[in-house]
PyMOL Python script that loads the backbone (N, CA, C, O; Angstrom):
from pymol import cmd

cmd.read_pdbstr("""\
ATOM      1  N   UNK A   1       0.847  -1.187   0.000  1.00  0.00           N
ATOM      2  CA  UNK A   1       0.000   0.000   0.000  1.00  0.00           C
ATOM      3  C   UNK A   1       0.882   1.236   0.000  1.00  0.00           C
ATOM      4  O   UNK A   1       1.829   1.439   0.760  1.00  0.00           O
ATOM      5  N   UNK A   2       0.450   2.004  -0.930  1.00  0.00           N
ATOM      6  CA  UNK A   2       1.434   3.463  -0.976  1.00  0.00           C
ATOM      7  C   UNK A   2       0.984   4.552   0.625  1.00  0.00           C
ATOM      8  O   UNK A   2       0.144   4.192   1.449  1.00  0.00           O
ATOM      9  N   UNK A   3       1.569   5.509   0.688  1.00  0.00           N
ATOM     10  CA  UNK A   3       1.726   6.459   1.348  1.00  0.00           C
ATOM     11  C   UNK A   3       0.437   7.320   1.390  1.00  0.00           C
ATOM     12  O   UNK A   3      -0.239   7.568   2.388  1.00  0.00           O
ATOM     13  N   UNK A   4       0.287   7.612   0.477  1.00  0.00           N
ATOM     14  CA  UNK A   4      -1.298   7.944   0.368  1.00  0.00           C
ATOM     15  C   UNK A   4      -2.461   7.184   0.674  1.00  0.00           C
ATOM     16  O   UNK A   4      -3.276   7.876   1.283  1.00  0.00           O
ATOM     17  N   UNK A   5      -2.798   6.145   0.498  1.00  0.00           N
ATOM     18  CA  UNK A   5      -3.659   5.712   0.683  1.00  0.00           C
ATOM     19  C   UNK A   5      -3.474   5.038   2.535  1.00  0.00           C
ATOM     20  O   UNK A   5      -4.375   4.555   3.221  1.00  0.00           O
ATOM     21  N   UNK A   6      -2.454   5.180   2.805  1.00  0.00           N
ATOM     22  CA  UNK A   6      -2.656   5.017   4.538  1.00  0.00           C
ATOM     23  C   UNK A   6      -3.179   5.986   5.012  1.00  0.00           C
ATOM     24  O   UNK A   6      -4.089   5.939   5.839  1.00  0.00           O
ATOM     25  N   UNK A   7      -2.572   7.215   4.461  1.00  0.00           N
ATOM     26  CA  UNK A   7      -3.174   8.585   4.933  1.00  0.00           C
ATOM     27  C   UNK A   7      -3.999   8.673   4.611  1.00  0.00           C
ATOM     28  O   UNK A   7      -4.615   9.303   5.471  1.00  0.00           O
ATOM     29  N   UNK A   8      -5.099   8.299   3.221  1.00  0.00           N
ATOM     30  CA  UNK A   8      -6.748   7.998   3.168  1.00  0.00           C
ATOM     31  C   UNK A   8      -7.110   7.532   3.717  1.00  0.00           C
ATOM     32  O   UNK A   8      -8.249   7.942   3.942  1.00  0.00           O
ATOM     33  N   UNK A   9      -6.678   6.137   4.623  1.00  0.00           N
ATOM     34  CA  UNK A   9      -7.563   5.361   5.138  1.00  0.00           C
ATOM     35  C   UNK A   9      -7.731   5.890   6.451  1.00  0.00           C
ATOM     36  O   UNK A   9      -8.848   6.053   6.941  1.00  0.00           O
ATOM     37  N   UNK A  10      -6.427   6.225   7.175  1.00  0.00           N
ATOM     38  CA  UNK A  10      -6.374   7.135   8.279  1.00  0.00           C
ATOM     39  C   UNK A  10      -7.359   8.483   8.438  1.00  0.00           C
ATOM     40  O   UNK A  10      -7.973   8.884   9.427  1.00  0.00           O
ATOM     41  N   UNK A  11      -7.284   8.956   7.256  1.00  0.00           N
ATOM     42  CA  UNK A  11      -8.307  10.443   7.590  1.00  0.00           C
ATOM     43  C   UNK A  11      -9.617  10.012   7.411  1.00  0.00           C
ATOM     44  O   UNK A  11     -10.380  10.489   8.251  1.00  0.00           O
ATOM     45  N   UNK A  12     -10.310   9.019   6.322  1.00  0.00           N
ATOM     46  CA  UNK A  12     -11.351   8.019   6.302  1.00  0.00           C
ATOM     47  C   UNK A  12     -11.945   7.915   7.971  1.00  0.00           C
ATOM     48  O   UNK A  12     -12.848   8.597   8.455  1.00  0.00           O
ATOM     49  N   UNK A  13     -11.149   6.866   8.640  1.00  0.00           N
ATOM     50  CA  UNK A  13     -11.179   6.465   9.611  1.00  0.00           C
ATOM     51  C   UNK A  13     -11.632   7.576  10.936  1.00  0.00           C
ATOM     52  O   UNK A  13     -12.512   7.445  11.786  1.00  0.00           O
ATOM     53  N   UNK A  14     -10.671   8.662  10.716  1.00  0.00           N
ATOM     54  CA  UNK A  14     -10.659   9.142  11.829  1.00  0.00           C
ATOM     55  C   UNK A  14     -11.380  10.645  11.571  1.00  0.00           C
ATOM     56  O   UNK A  14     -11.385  11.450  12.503  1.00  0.00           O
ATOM     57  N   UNK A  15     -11.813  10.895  10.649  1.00  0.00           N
ATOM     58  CA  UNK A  15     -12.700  12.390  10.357  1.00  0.00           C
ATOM     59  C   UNK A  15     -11.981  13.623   9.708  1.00  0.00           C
ATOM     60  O   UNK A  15     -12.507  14.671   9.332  1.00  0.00           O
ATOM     61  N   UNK A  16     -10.321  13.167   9.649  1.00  0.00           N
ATOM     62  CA  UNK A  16      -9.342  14.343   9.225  1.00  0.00           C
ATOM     63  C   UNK A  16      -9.863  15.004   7.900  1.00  0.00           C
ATOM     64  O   UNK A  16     -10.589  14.550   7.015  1.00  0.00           O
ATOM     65  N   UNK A  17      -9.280  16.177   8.048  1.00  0.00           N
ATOM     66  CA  UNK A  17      -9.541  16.664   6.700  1.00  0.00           C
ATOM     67  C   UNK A  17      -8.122  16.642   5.871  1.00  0.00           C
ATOM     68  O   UNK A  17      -7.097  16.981   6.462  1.00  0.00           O
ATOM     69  N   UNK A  18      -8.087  16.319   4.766  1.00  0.00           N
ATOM     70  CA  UNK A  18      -6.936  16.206   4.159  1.00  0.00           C
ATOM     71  C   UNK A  18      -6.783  16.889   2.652  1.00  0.00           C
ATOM     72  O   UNK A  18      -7.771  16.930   1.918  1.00  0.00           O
ATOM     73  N   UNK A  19      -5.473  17.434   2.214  1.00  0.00           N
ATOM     74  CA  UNK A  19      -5.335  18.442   1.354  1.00  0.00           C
ATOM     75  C   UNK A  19      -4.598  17.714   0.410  1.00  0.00           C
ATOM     76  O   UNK A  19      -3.549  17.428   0.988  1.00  0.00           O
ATOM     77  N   UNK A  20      -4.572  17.212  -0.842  1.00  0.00           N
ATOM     78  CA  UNK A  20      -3.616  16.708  -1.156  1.00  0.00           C
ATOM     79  C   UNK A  20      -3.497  17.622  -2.980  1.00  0.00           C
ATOM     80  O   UNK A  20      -4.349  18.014  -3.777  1.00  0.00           O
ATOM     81  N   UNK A  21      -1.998  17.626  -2.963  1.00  0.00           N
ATOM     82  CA  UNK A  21      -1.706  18.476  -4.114  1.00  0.00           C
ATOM     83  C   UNK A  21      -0.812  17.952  -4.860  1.00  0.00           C
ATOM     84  O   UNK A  21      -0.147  16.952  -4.591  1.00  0.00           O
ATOM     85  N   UNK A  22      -0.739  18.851  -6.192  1.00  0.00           N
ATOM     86  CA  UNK A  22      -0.118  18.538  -7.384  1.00  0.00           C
ATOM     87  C   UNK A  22      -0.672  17.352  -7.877  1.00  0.00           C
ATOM     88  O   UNK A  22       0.148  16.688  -8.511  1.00  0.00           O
ATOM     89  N   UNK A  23      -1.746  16.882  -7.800  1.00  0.00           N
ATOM     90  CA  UNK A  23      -2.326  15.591  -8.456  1.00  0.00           C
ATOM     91  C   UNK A  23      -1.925  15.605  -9.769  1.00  0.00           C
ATOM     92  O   UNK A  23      -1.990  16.687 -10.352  1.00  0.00           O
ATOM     93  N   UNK A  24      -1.576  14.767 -10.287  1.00  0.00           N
ATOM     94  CA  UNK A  24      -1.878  14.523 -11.716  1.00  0.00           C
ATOM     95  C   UNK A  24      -2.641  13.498 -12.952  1.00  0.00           C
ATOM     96  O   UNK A  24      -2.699  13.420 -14.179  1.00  0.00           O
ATOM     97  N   UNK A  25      -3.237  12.697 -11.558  1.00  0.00           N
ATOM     98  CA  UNK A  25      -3.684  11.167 -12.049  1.00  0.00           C
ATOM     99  C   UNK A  25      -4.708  11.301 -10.944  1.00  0.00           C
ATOM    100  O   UNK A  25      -4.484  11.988  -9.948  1.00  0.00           O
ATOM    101  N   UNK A  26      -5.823  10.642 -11.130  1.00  0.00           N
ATOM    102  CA  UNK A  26      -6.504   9.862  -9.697  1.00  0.00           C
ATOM    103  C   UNK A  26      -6.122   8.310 -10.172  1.00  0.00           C
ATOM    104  O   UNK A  26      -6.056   7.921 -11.338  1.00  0.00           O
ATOM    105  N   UNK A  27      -6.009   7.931  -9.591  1.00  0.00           N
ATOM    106  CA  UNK A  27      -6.106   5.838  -9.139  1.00  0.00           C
ATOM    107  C   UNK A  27      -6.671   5.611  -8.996  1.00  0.00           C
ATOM    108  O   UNK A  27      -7.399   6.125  -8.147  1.00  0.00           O
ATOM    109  N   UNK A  28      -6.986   4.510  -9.721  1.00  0.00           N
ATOM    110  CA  UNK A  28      -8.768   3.696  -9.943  1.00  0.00           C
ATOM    111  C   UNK A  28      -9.232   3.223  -8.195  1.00  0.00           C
ATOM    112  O   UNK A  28     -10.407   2.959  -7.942  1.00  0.00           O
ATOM    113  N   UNK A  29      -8.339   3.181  -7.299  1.00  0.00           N
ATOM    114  CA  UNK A  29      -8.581   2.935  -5.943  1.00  0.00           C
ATOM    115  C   UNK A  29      -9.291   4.071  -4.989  1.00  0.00           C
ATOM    116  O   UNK A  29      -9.795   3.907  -3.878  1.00  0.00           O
ATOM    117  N   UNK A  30      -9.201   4.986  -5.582  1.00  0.00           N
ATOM    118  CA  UNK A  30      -9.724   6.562  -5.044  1.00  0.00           C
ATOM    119  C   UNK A  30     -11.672   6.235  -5.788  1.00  0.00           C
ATOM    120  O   UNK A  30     -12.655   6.899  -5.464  1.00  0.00           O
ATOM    121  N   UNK A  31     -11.662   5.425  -6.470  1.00  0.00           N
ATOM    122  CA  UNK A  31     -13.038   5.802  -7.018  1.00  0.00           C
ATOM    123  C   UNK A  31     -14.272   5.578  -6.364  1.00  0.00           C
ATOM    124  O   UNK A  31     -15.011   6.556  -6.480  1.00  0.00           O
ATOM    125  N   UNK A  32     -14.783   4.607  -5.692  1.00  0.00           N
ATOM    126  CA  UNK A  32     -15.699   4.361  -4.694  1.00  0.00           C
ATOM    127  C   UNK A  32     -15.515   5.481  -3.994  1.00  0.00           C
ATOM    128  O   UNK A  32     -16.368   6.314  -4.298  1.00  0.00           O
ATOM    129  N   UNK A  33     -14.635   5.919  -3.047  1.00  0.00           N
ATOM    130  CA  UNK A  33     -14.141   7.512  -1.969  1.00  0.00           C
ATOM    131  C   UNK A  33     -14.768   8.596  -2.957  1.00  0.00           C
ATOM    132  O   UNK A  33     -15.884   9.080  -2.769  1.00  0.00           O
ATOM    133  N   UNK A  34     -13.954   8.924  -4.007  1.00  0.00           N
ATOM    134  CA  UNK A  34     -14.789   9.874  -4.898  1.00  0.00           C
ATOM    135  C   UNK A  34     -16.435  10.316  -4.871  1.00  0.00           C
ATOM    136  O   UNK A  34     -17.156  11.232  -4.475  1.00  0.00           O
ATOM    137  N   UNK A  35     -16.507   9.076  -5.539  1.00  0.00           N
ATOM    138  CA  UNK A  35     -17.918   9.228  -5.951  1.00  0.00           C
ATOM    139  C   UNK A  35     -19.181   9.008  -4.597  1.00  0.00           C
ATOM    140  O   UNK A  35     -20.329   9.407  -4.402  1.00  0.00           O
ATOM    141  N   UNK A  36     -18.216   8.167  -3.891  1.00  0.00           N
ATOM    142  CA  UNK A  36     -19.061   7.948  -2.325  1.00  0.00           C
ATOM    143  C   UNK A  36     -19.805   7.500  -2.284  1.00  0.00           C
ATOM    144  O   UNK A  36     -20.854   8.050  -1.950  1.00  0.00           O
ATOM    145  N   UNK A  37     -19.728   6.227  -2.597  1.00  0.00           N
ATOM    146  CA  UNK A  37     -19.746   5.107  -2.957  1.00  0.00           C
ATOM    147  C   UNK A  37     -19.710   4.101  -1.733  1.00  0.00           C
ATOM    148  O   UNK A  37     -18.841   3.246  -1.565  1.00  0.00           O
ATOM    149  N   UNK A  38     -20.896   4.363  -0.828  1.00  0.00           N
ATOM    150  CA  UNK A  38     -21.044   4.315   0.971  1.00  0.00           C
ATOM    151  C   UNK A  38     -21.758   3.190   1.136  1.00  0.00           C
ATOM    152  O   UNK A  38     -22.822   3.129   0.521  1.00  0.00           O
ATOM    153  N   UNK A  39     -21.359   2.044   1.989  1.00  0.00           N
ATOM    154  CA  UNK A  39     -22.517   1.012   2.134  1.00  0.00           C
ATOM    155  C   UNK A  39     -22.712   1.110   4.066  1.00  0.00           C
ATOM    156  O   UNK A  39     -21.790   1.707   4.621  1.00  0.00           O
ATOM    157  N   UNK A  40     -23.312   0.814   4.559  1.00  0.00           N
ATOM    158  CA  UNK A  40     -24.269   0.757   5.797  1.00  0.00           C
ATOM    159  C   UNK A  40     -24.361  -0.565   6.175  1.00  0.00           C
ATOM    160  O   UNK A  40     -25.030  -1.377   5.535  1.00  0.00           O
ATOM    161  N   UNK A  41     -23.605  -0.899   7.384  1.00  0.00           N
ATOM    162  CA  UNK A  41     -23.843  -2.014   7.988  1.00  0.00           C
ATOM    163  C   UNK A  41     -24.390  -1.539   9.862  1.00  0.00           C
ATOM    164  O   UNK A  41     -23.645  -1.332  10.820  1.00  0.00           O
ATOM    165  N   UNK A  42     -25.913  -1.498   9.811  1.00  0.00           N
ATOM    166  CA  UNK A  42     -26.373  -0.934  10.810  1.00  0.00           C
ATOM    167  C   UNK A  42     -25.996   0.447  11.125  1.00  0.00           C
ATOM    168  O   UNK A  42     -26.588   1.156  10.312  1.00  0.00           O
ATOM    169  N   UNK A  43     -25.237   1.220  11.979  1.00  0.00           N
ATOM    170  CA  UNK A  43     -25.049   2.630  12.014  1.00  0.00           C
ATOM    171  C   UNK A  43     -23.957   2.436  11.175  1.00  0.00           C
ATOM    172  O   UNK A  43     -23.749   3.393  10.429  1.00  0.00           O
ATOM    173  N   UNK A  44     -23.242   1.555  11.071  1.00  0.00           N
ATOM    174  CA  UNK A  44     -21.909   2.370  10.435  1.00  0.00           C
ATOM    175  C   UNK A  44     -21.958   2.390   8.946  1.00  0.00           C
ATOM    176  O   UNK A  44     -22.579   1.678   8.157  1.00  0.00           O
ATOM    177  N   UNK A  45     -20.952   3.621   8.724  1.00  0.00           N
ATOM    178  CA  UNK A  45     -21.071   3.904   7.211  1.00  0.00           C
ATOM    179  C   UNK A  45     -19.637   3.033   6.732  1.00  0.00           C
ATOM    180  O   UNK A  45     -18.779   2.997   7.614  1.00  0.00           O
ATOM    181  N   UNK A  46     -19.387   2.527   5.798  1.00  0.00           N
ATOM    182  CA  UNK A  46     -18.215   1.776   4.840  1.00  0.00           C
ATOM    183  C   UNK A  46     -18.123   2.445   3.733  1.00  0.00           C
ATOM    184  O   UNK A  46     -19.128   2.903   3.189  1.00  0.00           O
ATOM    185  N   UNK A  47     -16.851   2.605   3.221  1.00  0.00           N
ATOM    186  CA  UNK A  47     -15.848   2.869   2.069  1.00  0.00           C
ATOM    187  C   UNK A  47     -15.034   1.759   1.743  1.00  0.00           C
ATOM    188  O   UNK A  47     -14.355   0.990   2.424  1.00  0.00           O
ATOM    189  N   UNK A  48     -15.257   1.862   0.592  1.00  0.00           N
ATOM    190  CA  UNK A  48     -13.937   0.843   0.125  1.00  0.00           C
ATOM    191  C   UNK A  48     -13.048   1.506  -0.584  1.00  0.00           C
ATOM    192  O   UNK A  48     -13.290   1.997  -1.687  1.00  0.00           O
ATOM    193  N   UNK A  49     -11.497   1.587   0.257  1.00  0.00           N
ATOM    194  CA  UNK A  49     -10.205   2.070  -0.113  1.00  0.00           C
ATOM    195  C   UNK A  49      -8.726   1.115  -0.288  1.00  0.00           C
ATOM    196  O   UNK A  49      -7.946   0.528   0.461  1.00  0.00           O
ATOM    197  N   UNK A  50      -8.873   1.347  -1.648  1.00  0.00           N
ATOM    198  CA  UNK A  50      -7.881   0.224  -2.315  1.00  0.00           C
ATOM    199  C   UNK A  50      -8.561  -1.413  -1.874  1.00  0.00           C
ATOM    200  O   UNK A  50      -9.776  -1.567  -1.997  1.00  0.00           O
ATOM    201  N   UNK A  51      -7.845  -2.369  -1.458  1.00  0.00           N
ATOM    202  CA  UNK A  51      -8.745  -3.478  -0.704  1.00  0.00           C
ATOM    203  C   UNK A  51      -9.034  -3.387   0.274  1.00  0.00           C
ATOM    204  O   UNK A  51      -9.641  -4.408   0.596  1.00  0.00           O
ATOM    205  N   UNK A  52      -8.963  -2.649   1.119  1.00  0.00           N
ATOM    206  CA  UNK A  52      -9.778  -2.435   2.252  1.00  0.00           C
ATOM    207  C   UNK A  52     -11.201  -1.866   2.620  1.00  0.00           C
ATOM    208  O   UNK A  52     -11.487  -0.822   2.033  1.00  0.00           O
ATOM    209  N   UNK A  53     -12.216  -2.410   3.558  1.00  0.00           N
ATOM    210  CA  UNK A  53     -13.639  -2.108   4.016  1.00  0.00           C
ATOM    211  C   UNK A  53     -13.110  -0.974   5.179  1.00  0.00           C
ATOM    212  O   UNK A  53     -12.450  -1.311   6.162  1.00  0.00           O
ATOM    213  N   UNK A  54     -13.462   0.226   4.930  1.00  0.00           N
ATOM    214  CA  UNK A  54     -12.755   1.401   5.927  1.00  0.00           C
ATOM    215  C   UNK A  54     -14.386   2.090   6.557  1.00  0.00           C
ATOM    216  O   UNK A  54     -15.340   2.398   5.843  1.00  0.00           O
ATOM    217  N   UNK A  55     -14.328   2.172   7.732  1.00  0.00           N
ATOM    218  CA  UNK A  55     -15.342   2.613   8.543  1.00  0.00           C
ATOM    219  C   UNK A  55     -14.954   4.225   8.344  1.00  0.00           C
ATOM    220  O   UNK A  55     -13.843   4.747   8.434  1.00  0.00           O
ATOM    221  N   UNK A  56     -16.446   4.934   7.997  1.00  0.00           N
ATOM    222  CA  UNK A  56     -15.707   6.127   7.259  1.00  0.00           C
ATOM    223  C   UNK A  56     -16.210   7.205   8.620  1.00  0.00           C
ATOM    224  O   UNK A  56     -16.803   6.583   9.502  1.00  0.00           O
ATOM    225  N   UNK A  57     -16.098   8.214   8.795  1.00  0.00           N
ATOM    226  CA  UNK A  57     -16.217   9.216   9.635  1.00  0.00           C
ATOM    227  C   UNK A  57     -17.158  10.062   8.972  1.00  0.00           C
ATOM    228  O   UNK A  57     -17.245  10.045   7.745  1.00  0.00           O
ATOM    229  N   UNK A  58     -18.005  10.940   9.817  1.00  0.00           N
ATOM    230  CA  UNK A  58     -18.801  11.847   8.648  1.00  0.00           C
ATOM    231  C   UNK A  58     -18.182  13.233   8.650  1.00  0.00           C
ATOM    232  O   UNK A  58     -18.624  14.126   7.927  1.00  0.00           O
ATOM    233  N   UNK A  59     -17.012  13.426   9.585  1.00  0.00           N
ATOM    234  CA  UNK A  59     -16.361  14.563   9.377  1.00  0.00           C
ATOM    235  C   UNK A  59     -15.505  14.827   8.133  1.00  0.00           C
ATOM    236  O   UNK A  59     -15.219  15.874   7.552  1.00  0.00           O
ATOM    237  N   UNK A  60     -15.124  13.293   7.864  1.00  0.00           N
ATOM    238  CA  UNK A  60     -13.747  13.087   6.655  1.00  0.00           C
ATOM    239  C   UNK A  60     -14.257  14.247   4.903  1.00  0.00           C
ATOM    240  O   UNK A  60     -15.176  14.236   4.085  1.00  0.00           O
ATOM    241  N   UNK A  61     -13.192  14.935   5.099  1.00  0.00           N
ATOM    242  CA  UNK A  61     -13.340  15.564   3.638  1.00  0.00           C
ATOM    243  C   UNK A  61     -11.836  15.472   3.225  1.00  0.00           C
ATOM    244  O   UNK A  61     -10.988  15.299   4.101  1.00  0.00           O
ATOM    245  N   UNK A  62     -11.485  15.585   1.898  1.00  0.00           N
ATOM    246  CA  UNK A  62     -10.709  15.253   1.180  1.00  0.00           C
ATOM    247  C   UNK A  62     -10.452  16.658  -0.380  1.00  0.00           C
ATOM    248  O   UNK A  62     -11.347  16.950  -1.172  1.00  0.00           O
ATOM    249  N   UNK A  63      -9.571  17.026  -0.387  1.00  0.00           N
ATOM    250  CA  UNK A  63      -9.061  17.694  -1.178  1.00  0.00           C
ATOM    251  C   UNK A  63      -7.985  17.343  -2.310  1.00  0.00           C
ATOM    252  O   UNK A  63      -6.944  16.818  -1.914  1.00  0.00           O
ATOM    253  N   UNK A  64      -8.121  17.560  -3.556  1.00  0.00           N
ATOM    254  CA  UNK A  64      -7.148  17.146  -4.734  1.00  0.00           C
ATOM    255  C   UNK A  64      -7.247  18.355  -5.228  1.00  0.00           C
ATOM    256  O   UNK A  64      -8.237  18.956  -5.645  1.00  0.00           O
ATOM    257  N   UNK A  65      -5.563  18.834  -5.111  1.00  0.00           N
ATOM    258  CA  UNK A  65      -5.691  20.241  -6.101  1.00  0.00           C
ATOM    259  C   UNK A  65      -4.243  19.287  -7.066  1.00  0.00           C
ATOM    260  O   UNK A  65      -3.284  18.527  -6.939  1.00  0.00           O
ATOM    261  N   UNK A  66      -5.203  20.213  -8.183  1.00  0.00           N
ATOM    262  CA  UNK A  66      -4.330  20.341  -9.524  1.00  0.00           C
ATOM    263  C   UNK A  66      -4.153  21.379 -10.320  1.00  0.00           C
ATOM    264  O   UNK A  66      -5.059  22.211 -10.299  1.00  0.00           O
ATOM    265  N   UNK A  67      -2.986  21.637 -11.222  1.00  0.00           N
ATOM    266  CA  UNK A  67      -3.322  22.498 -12.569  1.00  0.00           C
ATOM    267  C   UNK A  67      -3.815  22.050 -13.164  1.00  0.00           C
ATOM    268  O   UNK A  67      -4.627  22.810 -13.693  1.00  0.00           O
ATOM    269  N   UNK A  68      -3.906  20.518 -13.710  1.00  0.00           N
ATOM    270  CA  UNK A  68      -4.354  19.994 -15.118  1.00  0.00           C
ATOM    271  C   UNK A  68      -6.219  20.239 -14.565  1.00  0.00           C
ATOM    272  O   UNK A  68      -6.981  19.763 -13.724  1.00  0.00           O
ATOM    273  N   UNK A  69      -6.248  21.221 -15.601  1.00  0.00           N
ATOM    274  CA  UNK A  69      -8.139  21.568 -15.842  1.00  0.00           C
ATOM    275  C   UNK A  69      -8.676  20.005 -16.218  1.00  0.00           C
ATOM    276  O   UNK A  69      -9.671  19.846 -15.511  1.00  0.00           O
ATOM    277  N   UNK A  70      -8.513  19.123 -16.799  1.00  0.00           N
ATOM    278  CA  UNK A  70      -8.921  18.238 -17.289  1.00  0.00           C
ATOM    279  C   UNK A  70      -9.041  16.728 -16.747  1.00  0.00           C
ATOM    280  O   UNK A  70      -9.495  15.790 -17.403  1.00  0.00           O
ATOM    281  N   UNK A  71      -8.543  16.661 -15.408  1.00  0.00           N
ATOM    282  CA  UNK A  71      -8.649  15.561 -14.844  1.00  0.00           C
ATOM    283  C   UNK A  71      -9.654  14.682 -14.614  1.00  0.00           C
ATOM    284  O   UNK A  71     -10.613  15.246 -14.088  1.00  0.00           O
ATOM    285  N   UNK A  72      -9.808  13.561 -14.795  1.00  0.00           N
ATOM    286  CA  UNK A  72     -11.245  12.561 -15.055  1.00  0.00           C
ATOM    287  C   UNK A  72     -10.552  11.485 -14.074  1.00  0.00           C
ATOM    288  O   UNK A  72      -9.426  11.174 -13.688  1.00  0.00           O
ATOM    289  N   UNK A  73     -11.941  11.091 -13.894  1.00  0.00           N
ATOM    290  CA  UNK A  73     -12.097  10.235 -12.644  1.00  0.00           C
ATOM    291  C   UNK A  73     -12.073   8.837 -13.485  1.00  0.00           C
ATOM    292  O   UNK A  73     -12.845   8.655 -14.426  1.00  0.00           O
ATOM    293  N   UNK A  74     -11.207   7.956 -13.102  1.00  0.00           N
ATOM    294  CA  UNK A  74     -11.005   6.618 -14.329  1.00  0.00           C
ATOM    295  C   UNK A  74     -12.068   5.644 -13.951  1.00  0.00           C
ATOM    296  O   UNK A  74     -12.359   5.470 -12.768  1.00  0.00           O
ATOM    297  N   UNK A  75     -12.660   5.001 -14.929  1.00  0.00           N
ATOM    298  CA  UNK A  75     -13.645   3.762 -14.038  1.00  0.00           C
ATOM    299  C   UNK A  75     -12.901   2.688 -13.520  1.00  0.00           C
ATOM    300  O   UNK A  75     -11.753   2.280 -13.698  1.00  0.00           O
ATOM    301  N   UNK A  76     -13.942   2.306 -12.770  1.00  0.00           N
ATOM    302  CA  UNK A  76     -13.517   1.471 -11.307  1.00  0.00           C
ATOM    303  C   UNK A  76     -12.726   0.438 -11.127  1.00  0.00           C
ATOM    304  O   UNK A  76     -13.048  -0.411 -11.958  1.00  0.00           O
ATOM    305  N   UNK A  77     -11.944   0.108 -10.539  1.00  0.00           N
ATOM    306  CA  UNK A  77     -11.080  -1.380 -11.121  1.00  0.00           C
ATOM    307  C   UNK A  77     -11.377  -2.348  -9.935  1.00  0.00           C
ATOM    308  O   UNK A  77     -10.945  -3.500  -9.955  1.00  0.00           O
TER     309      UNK A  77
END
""", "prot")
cmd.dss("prot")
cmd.show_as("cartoon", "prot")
cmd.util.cbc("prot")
cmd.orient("prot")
């Protein structure tokens, strides 16, 4: 698992808000998170990040800055 996505699952997890920059790609693993893409097992809310079932926080927001105007969200893998 890369560096990023601990720190997704971590801010996921725990409500952080997180800033992340110079994107130039999203990863087909960001796409469920994206689109929010939430399943419900009794109160709790689930994300799925990379292979992991991540208990999500409802504070958690997430930031991708880029220059490229044109960035697309890839379908799902």
């Amino acid at each position: 698992q890369s560096d990023l996505s601990i720190q997704i699952e971590l801010g996921v997890r725990f409500g952080k808000t997180l800033i992340v920059e110079d994107v130039n790609e999203i990863e087909g693993w960001l796409v469920p998170l994206l689109k929010r893409e939430i399943a419900t097992q009794g109160p709790r809310k689930i994300v799925r990040i990379a292979d992991k079932q991540v208990d999500m926080h409802d504070d958690f927001r997430l930031y991708l800055c880029s220059r490229n105007e044109n960035i697309e969200i890839p379908p799902q893998r």
